[in-house]
ROTORTI-929446 format. One record per residue (C-alpha): x negated, y, z negated. Coordinates in steps of 0.02 Angstrom, whole numbers, plus 50000, padded with zeros to 5 digits. Each point is the difference from the previous one (the first is absolute). Layout:
N
XYZ...
END
This chain:
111
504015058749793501435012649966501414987150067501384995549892499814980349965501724997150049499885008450195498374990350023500204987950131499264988350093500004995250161499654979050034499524992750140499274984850077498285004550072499984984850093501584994850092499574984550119501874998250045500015017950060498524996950101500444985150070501835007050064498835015150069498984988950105498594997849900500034983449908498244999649911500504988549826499274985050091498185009749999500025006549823500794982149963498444992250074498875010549897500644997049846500795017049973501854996249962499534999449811499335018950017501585005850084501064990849877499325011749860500095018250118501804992350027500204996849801500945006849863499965017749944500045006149844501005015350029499935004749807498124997449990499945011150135500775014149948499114998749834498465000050086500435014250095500715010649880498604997349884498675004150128498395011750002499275005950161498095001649951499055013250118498255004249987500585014949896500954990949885498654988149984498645014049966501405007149870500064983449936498174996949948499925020449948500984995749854499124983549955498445011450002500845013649885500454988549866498454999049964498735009650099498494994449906500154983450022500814998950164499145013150119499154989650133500874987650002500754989950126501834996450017499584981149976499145005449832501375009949934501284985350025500695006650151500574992050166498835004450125500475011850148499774994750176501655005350094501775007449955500974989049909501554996549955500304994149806501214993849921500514986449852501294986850011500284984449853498555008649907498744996550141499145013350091500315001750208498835010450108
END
């Protein structure tokens, strides 16, 4: 991504705001609160990691079929006699099912 690091920025917010909905006329904690949900909403409502985010980001691949194809042709041209035929899987390669989005963070790939 051809941002500077500095004028990325992100925008938080809380995906679940019961407050908001209850002052709106919709008071629904009780329900999830019956269900056992809280804990779930507790993490969408978590920290973020603003600098892991913009790492990610900035370090990111978008992986289209074409790239993908480009991808395995050179795995297959660095050594065509031994790798013609086969599969992505074969040639230590992530298999392709749908666009992807890649990108590293702490030394651990992220699709």
């Amino acid at each position: 991504i051809e941002i500077p690091y500095e004028k990325l920025d992100l925008v938080l917010e809380q995906p679940v705001d019961f407050e908001s909905l209850r002052a709106n006329g919709f008071d629904v904690k009780k329900l999830f609160q019956d269900q056992g949900w809280l804990g779930y909403f507790d993490i969408l409502n978590g920290p973020v990691y603003t600098q892991l985010v913009k790492d990610f980001w900035k370090r990111c691949d978008i992986i289209t079929q074409e790239e993908a194809d480009k991808e395995y042709n050179l795995k297959v041209a660095e050594d065509p006699k031994k790798n013609k035929g086969k599969s992505r899987t074969e040639l230590g390669l992530r298999e392709f099912t749908e666009t992807e989005i890649r990108s590293g963070c702490t030394g651990y790939e992220v699709v």
